[in-house]
PyMOL Python script that loads the backbone (N, CA, C, O; Angstrom):
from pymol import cmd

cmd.read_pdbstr("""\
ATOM      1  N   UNK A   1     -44.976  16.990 -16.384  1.00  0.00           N
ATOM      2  CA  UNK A   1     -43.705  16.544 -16.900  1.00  0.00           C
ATOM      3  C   UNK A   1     -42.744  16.314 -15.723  1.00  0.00           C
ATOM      4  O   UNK A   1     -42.759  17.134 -14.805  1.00  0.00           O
ATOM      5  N   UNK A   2     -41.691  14.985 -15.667  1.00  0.00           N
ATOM      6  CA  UNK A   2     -40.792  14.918 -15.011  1.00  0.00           C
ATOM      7  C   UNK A   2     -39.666  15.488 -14.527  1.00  0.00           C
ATOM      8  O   UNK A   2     -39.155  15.662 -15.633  1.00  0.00           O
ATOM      9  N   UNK A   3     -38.757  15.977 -13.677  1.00  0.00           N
ATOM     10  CA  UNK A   3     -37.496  16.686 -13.879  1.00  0.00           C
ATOM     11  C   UNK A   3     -36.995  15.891 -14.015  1.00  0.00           C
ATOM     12  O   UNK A   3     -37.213  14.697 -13.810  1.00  0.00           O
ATOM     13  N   UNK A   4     -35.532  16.915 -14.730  1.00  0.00           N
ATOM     14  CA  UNK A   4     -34.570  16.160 -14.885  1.00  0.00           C
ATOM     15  C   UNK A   4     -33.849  16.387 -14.576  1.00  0.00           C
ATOM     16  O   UNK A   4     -33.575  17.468 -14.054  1.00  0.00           O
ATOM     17  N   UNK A   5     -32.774  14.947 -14.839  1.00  0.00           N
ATOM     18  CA  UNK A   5     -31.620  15.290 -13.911  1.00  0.00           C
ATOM     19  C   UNK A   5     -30.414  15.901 -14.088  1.00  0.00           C
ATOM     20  O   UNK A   5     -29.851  15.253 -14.970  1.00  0.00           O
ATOM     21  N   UNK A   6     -29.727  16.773 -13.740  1.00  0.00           N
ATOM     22  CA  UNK A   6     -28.082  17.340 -14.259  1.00  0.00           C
ATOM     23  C   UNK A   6     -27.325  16.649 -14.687  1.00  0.00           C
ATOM     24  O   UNK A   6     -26.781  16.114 -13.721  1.00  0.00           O
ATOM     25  N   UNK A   7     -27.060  16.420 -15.255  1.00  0.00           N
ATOM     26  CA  UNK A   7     -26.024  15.614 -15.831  1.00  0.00           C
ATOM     27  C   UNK A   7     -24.525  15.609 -15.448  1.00  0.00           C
ATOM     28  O   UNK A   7     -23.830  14.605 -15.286  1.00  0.00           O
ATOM     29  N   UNK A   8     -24.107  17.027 -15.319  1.00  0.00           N
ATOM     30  CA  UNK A   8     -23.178  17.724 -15.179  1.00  0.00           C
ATOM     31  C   UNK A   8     -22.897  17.453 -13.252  1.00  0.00           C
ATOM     32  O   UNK A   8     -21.734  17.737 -12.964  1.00  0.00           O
ATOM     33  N   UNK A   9     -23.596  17.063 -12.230  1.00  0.00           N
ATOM     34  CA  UNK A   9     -23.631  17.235 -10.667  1.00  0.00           C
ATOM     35  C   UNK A   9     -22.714  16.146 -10.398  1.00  0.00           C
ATOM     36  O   UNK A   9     -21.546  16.468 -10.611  1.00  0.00           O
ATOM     37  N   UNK A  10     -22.848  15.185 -10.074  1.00  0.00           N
ATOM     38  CA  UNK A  10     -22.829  13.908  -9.355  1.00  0.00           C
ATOM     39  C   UNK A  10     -23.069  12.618 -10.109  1.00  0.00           C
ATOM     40  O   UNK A  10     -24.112  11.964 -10.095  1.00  0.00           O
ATOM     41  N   UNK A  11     -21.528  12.240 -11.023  1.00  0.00           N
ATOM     42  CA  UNK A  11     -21.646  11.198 -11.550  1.00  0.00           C
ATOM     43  C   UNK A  11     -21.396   9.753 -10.392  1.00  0.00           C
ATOM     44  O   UNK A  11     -20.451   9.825  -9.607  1.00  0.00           O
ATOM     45  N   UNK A  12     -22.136   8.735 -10.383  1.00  0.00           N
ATOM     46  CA  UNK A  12     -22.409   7.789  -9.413  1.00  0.00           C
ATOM     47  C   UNK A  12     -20.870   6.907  -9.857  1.00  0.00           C
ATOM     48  O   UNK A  12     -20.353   6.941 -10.974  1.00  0.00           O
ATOM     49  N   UNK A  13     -20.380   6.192  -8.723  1.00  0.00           N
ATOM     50  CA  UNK A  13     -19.661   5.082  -9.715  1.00  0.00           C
ATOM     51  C   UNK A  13     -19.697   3.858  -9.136  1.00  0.00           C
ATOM     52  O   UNK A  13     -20.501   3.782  -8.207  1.00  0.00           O
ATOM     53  N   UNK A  14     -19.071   2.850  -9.391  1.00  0.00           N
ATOM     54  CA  UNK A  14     -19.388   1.304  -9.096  1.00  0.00           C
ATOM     55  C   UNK A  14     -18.566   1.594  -7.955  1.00  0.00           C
ATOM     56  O   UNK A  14     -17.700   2.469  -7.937  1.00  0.00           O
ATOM     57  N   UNK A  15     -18.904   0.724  -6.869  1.00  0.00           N
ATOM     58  CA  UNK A  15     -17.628   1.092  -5.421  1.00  0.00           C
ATOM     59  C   UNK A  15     -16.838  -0.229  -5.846  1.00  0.00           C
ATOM     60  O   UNK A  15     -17.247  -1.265  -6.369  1.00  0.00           O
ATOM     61  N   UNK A  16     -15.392   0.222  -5.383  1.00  0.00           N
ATOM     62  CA  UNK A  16     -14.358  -0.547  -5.790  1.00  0.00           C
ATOM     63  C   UNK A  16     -14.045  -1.871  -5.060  1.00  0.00           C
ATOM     64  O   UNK A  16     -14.290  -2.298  -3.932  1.00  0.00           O
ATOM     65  N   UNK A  17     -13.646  -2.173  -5.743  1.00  0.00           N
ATOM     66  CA  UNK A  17     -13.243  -4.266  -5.242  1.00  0.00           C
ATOM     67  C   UNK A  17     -12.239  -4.096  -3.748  1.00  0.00           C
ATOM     68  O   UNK A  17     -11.995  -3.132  -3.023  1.00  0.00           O
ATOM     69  N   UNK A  18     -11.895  -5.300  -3.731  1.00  0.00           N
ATOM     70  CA  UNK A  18     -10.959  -5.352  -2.381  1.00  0.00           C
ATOM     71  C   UNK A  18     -10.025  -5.382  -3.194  1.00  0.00           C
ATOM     72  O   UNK A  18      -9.185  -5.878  -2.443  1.00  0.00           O
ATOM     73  N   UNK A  19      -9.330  -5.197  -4.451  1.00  0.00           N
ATOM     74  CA  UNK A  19      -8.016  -4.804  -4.264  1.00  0.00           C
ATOM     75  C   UNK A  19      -7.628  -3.101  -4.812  1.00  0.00           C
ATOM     76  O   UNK A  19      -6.545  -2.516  -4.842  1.00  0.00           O
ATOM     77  N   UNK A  20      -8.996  -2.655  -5.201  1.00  0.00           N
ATOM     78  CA  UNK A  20      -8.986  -1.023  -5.442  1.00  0.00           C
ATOM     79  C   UNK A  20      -9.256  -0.315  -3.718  1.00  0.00           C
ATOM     80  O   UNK A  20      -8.755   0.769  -3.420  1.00  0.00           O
ATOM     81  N   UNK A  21      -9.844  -0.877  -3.028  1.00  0.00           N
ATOM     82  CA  UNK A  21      -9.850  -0.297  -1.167  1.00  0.00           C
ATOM     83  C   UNK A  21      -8.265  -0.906  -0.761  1.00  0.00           C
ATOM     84  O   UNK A  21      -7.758  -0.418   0.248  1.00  0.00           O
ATOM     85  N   UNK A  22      -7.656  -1.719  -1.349  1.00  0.00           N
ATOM     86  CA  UNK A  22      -6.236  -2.144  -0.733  1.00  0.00           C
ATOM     87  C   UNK A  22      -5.723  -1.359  -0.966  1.00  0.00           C
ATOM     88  O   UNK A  22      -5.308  -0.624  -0.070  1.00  0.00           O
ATOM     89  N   UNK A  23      -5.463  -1.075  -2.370  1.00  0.00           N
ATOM     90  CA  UNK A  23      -4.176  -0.257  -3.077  1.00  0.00           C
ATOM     91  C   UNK A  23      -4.404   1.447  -2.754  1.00  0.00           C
ATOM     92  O   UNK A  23      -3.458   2.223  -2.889  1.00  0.00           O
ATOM     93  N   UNK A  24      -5.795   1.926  -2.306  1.00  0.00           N
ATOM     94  CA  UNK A  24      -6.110   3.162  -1.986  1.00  0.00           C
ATOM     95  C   UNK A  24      -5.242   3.151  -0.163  1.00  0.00           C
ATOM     96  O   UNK A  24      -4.539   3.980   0.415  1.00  0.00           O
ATOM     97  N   UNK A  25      -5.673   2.020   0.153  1.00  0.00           N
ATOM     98  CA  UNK A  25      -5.467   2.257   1.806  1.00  0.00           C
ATOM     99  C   UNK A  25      -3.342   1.914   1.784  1.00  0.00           C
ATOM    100  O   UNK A  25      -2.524   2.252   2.639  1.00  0.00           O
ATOM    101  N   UNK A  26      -3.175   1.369   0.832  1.00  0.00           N
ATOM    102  CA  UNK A  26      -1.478   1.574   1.085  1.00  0.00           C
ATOM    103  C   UNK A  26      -1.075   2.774   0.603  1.00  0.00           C
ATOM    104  O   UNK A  26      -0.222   3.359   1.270  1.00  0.00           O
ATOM    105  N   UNK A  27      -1.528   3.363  -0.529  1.00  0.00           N
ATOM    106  CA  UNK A  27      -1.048   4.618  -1.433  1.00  0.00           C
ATOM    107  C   UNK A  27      -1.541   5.967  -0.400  1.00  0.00           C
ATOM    108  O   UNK A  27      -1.209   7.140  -0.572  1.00  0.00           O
ATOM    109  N   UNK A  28      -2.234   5.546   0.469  1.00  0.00           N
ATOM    110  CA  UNK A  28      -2.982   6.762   1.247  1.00  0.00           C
ATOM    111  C   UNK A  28      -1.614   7.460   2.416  1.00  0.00           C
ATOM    112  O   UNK A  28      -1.066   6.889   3.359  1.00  0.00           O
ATOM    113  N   UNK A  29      -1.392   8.895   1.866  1.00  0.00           N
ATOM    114  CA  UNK A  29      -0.386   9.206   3.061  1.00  0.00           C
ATOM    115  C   UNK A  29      -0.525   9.252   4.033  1.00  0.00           C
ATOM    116  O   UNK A  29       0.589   9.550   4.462  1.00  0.00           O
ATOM    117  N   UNK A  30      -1.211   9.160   4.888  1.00  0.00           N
ATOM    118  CA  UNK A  30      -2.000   8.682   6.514  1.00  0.00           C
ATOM    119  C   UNK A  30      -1.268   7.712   6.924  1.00  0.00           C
ATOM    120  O   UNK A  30      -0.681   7.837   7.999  1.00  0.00           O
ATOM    121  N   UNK A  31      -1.116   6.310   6.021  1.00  0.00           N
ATOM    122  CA  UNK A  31      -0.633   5.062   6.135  1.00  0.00           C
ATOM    123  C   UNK A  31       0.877   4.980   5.418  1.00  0.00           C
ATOM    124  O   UNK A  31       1.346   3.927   4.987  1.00  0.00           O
ATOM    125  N   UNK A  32       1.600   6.354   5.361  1.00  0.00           N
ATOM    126  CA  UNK A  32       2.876   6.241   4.627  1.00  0.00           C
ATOM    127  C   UNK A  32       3.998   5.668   5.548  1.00  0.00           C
ATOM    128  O   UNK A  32       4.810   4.868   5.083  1.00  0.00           O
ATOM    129  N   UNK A  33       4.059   6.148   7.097  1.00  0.00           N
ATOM    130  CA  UNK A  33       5.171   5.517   7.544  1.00  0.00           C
ATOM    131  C   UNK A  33       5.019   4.142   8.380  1.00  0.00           C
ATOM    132  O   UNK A  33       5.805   3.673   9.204  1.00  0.00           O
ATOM    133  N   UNK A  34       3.896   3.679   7.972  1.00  0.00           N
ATOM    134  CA  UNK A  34       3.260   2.146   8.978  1.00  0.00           C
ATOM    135  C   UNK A  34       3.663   1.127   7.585  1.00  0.00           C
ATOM    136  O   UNK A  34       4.008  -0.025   7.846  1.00  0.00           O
ATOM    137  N   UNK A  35       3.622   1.490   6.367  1.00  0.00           N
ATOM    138  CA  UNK A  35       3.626   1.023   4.776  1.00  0.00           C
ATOM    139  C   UNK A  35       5.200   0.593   5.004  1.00  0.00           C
ATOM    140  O   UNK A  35       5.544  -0.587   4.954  1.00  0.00           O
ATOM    141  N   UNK A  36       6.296   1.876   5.306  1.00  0.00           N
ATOM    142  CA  UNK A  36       7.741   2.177   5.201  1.00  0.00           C
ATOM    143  C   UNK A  36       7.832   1.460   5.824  1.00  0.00           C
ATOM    144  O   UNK A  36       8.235   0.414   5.315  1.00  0.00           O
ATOM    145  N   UNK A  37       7.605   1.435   7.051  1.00  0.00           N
ATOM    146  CA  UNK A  37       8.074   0.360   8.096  1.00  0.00           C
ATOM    147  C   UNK A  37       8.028  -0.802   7.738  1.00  0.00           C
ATOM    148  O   UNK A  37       9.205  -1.160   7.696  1.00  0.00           O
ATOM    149  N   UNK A  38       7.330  -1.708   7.420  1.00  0.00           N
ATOM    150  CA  UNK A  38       6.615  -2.931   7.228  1.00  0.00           C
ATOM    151  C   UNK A  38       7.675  -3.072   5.854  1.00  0.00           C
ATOM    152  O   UNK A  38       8.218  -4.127   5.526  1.00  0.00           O
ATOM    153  N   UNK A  39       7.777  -2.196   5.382  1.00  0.00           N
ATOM    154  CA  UNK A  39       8.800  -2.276   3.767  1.00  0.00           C
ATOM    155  C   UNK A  39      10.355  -2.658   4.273  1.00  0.00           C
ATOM    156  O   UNK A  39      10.983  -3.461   3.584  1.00  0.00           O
ATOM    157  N   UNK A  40      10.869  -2.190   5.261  1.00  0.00           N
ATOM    158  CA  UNK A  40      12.080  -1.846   5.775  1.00  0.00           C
ATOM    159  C   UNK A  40      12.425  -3.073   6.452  1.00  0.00           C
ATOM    160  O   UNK A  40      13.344  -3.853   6.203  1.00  0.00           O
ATOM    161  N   UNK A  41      11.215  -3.131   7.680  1.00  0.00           N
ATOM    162  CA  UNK A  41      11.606  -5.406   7.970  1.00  0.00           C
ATOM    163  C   UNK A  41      11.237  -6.253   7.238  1.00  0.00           C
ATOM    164  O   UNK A  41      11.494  -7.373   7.680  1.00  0.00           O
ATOM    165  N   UNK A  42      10.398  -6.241   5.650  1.00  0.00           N
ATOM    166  CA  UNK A  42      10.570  -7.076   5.247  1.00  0.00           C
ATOM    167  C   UNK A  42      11.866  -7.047   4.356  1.00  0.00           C
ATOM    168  O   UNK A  42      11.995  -8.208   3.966  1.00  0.00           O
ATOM    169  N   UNK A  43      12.969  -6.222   3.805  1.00  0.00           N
ATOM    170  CA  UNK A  43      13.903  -6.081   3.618  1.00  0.00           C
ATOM    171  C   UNK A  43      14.890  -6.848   4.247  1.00  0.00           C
ATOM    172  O   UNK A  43      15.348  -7.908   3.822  1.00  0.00           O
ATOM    173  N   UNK A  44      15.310  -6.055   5.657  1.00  0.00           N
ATOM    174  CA  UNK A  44      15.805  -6.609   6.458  1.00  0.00           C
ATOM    175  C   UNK A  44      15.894  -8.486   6.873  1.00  0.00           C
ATOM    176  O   UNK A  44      16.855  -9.252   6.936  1.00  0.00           O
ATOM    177  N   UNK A  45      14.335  -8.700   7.101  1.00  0.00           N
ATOM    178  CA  UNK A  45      14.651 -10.363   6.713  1.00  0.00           C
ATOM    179  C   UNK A  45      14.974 -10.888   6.149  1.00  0.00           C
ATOM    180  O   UNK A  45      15.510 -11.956   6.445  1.00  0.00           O
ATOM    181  N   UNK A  46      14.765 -10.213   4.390  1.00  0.00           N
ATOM    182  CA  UNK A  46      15.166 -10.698   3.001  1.00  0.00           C
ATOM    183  C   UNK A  46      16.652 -10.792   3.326  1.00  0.00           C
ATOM    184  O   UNK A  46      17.263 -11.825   3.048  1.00  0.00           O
ATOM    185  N   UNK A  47      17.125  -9.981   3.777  1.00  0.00           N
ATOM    186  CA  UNK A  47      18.563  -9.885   3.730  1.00  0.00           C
ATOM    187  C   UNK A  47      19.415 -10.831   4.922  1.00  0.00           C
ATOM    188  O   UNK A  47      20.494 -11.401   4.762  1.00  0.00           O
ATOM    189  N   UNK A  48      18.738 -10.801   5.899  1.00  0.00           N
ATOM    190  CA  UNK A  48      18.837 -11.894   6.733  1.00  0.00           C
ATOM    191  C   UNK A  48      18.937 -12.902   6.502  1.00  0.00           C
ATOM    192  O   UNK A  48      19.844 -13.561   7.011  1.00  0.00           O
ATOM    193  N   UNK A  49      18.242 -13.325   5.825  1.00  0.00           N
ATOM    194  CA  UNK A  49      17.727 -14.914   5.435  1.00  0.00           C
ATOM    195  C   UNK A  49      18.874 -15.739   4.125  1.00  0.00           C
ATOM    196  O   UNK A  49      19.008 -16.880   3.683  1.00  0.00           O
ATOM    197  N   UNK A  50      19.550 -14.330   3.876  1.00  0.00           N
ATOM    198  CA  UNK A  50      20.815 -15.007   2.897  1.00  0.00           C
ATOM    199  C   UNK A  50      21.766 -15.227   3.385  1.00  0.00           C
ATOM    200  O   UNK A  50      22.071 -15.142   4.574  1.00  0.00           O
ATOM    201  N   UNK A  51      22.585 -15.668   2.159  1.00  0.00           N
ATOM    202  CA  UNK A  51      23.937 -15.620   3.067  1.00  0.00           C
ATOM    203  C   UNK A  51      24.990 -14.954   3.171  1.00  0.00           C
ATOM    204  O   UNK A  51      26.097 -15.266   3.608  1.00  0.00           O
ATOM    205  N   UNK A  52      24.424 -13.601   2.563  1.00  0.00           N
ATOM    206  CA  UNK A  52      25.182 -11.927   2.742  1.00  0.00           C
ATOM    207  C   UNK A  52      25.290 -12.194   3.941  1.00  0.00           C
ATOM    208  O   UNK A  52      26.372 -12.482   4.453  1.00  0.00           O
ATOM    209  N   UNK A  53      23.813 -12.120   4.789  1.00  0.00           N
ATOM    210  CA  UNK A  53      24.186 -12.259   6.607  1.00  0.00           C
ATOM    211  C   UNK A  53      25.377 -12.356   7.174  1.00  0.00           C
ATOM    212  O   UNK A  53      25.699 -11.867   8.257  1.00  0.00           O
ATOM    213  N   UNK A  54      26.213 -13.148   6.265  1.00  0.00           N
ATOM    214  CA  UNK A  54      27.334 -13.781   7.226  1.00  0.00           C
ATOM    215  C   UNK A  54      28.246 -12.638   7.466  1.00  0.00           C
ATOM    216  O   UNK A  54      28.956 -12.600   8.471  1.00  0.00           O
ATOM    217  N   UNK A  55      28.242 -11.544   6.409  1.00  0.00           N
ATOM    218  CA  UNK A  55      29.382 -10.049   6.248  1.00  0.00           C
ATOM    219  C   UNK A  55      29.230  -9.727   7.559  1.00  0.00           C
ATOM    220  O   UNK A  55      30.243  -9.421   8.188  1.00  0.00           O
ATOM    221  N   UNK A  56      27.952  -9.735   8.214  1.00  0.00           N
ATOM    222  CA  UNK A  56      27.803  -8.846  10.029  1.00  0.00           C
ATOM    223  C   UNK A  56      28.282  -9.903  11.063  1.00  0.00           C
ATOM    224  O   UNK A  56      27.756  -9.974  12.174  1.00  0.00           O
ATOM    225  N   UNK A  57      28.990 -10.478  10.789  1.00  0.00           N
ATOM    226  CA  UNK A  57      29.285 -11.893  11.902  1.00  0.00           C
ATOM    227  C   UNK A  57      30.858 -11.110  11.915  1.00  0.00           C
ATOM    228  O   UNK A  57      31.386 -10.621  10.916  1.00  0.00           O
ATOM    229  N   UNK A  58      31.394 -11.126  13.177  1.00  0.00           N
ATOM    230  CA  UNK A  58      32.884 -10.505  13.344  1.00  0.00           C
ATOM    231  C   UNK A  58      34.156 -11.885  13.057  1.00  0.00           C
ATOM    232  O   UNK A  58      33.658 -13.003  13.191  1.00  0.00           O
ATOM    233  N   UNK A  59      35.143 -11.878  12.819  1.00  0.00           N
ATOM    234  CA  UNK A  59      35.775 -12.686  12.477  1.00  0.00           C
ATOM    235  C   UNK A  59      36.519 -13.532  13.751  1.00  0.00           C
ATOM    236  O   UNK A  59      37.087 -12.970  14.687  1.00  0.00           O
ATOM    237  N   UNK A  60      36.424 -14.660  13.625  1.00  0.00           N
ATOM    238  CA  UNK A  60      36.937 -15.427  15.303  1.00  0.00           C
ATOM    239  C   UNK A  60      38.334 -15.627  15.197  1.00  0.00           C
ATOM    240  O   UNK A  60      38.960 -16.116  16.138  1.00  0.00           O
TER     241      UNK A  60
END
""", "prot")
cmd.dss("prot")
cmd.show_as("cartoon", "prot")
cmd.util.cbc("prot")
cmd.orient("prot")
């Protein structure tokens, strides 16, 4: 007769897509202040790129 197997040990699972390894590798705290950063200048450009900008210009 064959053994069998545990059922209960080591359930296998499908390995995840490229956007389940993306969203693991941004959510991962290792990569929390390289994430922040990258969050903070794209902000910053956003805000740049309007025409709020003009409030940091001194008056002539």
């Amino acid at each position: 007769m064959a053994p069998q197997k545990s059922l209960g040990g080591g359930s296998r699972r499908a390995p995840k897509g490229i956007f389940g390894q993306t969203f693991d590798a941004i959510t991962s705290p290792d990569n929390a202040a390289v994430v922040r950063s990258v969050a903070v200048f794209g902000a910053a450009v956003a805000f740049l790129s309007t025409s709020w900008a003009e409030l940091l210009l001194t008056p002539a």
